[in-house]
N, C-alpha and C positions, 0 to 999 in steps of 0.2 A: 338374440341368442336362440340358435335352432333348439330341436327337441333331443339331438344326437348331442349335441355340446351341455347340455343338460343334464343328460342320463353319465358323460363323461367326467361332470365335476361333481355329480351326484356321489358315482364309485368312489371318487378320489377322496369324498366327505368321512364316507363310512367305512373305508380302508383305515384312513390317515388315524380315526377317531373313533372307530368301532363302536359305531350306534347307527340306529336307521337315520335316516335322513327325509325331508318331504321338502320340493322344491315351496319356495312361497313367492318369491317376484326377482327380479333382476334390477339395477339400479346402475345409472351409467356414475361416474367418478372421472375425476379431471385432475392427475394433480403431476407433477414434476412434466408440464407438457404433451403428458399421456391421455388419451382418452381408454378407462378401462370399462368393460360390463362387468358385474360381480354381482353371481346369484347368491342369493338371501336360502336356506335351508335353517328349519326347524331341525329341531334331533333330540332325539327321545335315550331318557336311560343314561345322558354326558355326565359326572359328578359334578363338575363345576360351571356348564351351559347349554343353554336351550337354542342358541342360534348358531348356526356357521359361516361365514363368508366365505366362496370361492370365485376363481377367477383363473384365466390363461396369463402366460406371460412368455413371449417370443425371446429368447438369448443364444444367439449363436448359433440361426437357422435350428433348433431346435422348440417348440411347444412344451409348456412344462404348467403342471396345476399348482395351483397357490392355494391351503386353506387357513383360513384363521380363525378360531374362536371367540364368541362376544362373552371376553371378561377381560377384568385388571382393567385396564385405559382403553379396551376398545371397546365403542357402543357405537359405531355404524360402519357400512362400509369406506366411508374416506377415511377412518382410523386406520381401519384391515391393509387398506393401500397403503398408508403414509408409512404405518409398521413395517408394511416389506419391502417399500423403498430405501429406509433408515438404514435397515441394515445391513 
């Protein structure tokens, strides 16, 4: 994950969820035949979480961010994924 794709799901964290955010590591994930990267962010000041998952997703020759939140049923990024494929 460059440092420009970074700073791009960074914005998208503390838009989407209005809190700071600090990147902490990227994580590759594999599921419905996909290979995703999803950066791990910290976030300070969330009422209900301290991490975020974000990630790109290609549909229709367009790029689009994906965040999710670590609570209820998600505790890693293969939940984050599995969550946004489900639905």
């Amino acid at each position: 994950m460059t440092e420009l794709e970074i700073a791009e799901l960074k914005g998208a964290v503390e838009r989407e969820h209005r809190c700071p955010a600090t990147y902490r590591t990227s994580e590759q994930v594999r599921e419905h035949l996909r290979q995703v990267e999803v950066a791990v962010f910290d976030i300070l000041g969330h009422p209900r979480a301290l991490v975020c998952y974000a990630w790109f997703v290609e549909r229709a020759g367009r790029r689009r961010t994906h965040t999710l939140l670590r609570e209820g049923p998600i505790h890693s990024s293969l939940d984050a994924v599995r969550q946004e494929y489900e639905e």
